[in-house]
N, C-alpha and C positions, 0 to 999 in steps of 0.2 A: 585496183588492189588497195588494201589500207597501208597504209605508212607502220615503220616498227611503234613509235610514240602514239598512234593512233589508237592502233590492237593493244598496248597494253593498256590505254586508259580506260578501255572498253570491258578488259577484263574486268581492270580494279574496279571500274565502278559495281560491277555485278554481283562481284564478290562478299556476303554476308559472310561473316566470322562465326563459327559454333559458340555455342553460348552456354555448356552445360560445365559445370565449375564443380571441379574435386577439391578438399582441402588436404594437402600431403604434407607431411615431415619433410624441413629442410633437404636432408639426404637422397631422398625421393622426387625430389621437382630438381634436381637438374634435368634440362634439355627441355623445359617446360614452358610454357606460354603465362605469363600472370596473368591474374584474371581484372586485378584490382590493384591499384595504386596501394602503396603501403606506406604508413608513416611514424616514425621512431617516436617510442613512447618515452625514448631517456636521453640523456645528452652523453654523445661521447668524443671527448671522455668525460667522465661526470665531474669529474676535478680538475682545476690547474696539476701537471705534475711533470715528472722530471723527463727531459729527453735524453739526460746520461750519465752515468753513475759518475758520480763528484760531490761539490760540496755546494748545498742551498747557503747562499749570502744575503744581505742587504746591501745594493750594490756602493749605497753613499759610503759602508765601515773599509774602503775600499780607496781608500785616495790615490794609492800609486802599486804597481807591481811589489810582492815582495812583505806585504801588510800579514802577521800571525794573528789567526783568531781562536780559540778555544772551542773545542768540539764537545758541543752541548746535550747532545741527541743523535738517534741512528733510526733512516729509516727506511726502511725496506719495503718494495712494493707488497701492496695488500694492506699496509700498517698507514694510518694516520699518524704525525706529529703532534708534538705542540706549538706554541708561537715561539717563535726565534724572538731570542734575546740580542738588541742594539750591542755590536762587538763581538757578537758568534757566529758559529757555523755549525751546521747540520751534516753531519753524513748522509746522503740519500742515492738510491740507485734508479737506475730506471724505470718507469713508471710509481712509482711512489708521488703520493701528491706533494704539492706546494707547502709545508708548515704556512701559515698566516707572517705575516712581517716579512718574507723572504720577498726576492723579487728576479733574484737568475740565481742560477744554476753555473757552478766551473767545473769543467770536463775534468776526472781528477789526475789526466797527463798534464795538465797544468797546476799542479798542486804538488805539496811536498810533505807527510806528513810527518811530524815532533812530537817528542814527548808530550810538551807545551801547545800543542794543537797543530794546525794545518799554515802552511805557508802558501797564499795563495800569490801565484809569480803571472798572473794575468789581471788585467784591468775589464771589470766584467760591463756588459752594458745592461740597463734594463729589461729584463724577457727573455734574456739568454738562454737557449737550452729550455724552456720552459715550454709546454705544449697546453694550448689553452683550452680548458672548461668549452666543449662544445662545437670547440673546431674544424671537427670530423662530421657534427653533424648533431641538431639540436632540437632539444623535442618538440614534436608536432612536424618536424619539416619531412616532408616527402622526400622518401630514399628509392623507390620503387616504383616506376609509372608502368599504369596498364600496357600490358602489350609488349613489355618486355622477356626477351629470351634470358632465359634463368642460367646464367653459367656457375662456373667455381666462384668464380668475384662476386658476384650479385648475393650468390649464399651465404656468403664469408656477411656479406654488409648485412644483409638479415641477420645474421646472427650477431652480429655487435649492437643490433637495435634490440636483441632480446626476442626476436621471433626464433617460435620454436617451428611454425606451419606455414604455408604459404597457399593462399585461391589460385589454385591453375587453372586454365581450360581442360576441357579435355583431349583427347589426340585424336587429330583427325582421321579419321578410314577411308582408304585407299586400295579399292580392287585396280590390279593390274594384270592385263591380258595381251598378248599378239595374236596376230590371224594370220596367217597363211599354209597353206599345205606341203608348202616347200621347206616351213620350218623345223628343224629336229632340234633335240637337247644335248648339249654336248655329254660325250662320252655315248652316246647312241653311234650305232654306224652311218653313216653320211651316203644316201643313193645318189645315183648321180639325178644332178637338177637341183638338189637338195643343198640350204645353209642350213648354218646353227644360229640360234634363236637367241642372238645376242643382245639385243634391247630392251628385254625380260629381266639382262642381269642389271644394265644398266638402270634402268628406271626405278627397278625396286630397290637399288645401293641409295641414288639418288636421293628418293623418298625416306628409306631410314634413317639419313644423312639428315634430313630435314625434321627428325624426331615423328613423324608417320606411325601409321600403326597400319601396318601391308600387308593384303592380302593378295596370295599369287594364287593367279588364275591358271597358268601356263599359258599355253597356245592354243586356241580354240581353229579349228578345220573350214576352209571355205565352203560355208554351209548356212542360207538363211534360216533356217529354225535354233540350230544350235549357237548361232551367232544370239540371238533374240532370247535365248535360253538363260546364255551366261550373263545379258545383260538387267535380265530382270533377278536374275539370283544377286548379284551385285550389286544392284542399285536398292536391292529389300535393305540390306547387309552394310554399308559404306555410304561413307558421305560423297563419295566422288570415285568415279571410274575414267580410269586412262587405259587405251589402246597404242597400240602401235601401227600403223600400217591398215588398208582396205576402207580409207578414204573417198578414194576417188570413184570413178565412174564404170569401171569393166566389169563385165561379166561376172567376173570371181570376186569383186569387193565387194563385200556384204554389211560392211559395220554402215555405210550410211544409212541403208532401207534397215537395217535392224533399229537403230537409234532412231528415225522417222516413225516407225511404229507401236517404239517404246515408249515414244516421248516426244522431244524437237530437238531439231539437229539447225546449226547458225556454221557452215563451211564458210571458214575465212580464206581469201587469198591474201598474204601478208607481205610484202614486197622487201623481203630478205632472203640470204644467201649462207647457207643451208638453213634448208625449212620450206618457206610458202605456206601449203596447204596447213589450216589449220581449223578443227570442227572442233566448236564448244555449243553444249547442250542441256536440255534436263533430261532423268528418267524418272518415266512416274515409279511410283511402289507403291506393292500391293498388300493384301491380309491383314487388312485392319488400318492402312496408314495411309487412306485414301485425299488428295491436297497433296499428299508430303511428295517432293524429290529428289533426288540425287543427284549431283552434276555430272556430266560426260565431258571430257575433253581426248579429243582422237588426234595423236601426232604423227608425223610423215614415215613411213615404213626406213629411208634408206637410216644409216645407226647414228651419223653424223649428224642428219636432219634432224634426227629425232634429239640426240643429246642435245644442242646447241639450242633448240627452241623448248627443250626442255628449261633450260637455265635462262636464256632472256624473256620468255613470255611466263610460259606455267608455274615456276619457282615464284615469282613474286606473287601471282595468282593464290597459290599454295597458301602465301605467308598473310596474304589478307584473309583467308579461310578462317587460316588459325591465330587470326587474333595477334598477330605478328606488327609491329612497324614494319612496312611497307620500301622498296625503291632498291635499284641496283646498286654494288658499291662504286664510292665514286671512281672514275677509271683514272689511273696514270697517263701519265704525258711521258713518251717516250720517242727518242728518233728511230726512225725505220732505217731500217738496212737491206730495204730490197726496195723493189719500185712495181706499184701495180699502178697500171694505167687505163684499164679499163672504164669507162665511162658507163655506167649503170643506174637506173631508178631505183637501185637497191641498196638496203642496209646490208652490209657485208660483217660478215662475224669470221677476219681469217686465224689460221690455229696458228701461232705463233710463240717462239721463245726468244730469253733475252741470252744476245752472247757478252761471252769476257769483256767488252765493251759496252754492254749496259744498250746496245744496240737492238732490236730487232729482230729475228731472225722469221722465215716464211717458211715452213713445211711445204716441201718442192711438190707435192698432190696435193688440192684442195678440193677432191671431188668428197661428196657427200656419203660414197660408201666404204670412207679409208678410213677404218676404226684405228689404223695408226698413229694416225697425225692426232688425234685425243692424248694419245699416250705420249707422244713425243714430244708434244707440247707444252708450257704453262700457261697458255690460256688463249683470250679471243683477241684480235689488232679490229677497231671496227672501224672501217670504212663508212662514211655515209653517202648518198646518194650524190651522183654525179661529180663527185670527187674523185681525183688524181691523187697517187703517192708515189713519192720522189723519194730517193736515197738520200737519208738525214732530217728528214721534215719528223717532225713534232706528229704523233699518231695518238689516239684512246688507246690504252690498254688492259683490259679487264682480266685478272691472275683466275687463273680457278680455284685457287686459293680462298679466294675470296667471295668467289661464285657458290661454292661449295659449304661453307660456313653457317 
């Protein structure tokens, strides 16, 4: 079997990023991929100017606490000054630039104003309160590297550079399907034999979490033609196709000979704990886009499998697709509060929350078909292989929090 650190290096490396670049209005590229490095055309702020409504001095007219200067000028942000005159002060408020000759800035709870001008009852230092010409960020300098995910912040910084568009990629497509006959839609009636098709909701919450553009398949019927049907409608359609489930070898799984016929199928055994089985592939497509493929990735039917190796393997896969920085977030260090002692060649991903002691805790079922322990959870505790854990020992903690991001 591969190791966890194996399988994902295997992904990333295979992983090409789409390449096709929209240019969108600020408001419209959140949740977006850049496409291209950006770099500020103007310095901000463009000016020395005030960090808070007081009075611009000359710190040397300033020998001791308690010193009156005559208020020369007023200047309000938006407004330029003039040069401060040697023995004066400026009204100014926040952001307003620097008058010339000034050198700080007194916050004006430290001042007293008079007829006869301002009593300044602080001893100012040089740069006081003063916010300097470019500090934030200056022209020419790189404020955006490719491959960054476009939030509220990132937009805000674009727009202090003066960008009104930004080069996105485009969103990746994502046909998502399940197989099995067993499967029903909730709110249908439930025969007996029969689950509800819960992996379906999962993976495609998942995927629009990750800004995606999904397409739902449903649940296709244990059947080789129609299995072979949706996968070539799919792969015409979308940059990449996920399954759930009909991996393996029986009778009734059919996504493997479906995907052998469509394309190439690469079944991984991956020596982690929920998960294992995992098939990554190409499909070809057809009607004119003959070379071209699509990627297949088929993950383990039970929900838990599916989730968990959805977010340590696929998700990072995902994020190389799209043009993404790459890598899991780093995990916390936290002590455990239960003890597993199991001895395993396996990466273990257990579901775990922190209690009122910042401790640990173990959802009492770790089997792979307890869509509970998802919910009840904050995230994965990961065992590595052949490792013991003891009540209080130092554990990885990955939040889904953070997973999910």
């Amino acid at each position: 079997m591969l190791t966890y650190p194996e399988a994902l290096e295997r992904l990333l490396a295979m992983a090409t990023p789409v390449a096709e670049i929209r240019h969108l209005p600020l408001l419209a590229a959140v949740g977006r991929v850049l496409a291209q490095s950006q770099f500020s055309s103007v310095a901000v702020p463009p000016l020395d100017n005030s960090a808070m409504d007081g009075y611009a001095v000359r710190s040397a007219d300033i020998a001791a606490p308690g010193v009156c200067l005559p208020v020369t000028q007023r200047i309000p942000a938006g407004s330029v000054g003039h040069a401060l005159e040697p023995g004066s002060a400026a009204r100014i408020f926040t952001g307003a630039p620097i008058p010339p000759g000034a050198d700080a800035v007194v916050m004006q709870e430290l001042c007293e104003q008079r007829e006869n001008g301002v009593v300044i009852r602080h001893l100012p230092r040089v740069g006081e309160n003063i916010r300097r010409r470019g500090e934030d960020m200056d022209v020419g300098q790189e404020i955006l590297a490719a491959g960054t995910l476009l939030r509220p912040q990132e937009l805000a910084l674009a727009a202090s550079a003066g960008l009104a568009e930004l080069p996105v990629l485009r969103r990746l497509r994502v046909a998502v399907f399940s197989t099995g006959d067993e499967l029903h839609e909730p709110g249908q009636p439930l025969p007996t034999g029969g689950i509800y098709n819960s992996n379906q909701f999962a993976l495609i919450s998942l995927l629009e979490t990750m800004g995606c553009e999904v397409r739902n398949l449903g649940h296709i019927p244990d059947d080789l033609a129609v299995t072979r049907a949706a996968l070539r409608q799919a792969a015409n359609e979308n940059d990449l196709v996920i399954t759930s489930g009909g991996v393996s070898v029986g009778d009734e799984d059919h996504v493997k000979p479906a995907v052998q016929a469509e394309g190439e199928l690469d079944l991984w055994q991956v020596a982690i704990k929920p998960g294992k089985p995992l098939a990554l592939g190409r499909l070809r497509r057809s009607g004119g886009r003959q070379g071209e493929t699509a990627w297949f990735v088929g993950l383990p039917g039970n929900p838990v499998s599916a989730f968990v190796t959805f977010l340590v393997l696929v998700r990072p896969f995902l994020q190389r697709l799209q043009g993404r920085a790459v890598g899991l977030p780093q995990p916390y260090r936290l002590p455990a509060g239960f003890a597993w002692q199991r001895d395993t060649p396996l990466y273990e991903f257990l579901r775990v929350r922190r209690d009122a002691a910042g401790q640990l805790v173990l959802f009492p079922n770790q089997s792979s078909a307890v869509v509970t322990s998802l919910v009840w959870s904050e995230g994965l505790a990961i065992k590595p292989p052949h490792a013991r854990i003891g009540p209080g020992e130092l554990v990885d903690f990955l939040p889904f929090a953070e997973l999910l991001a």
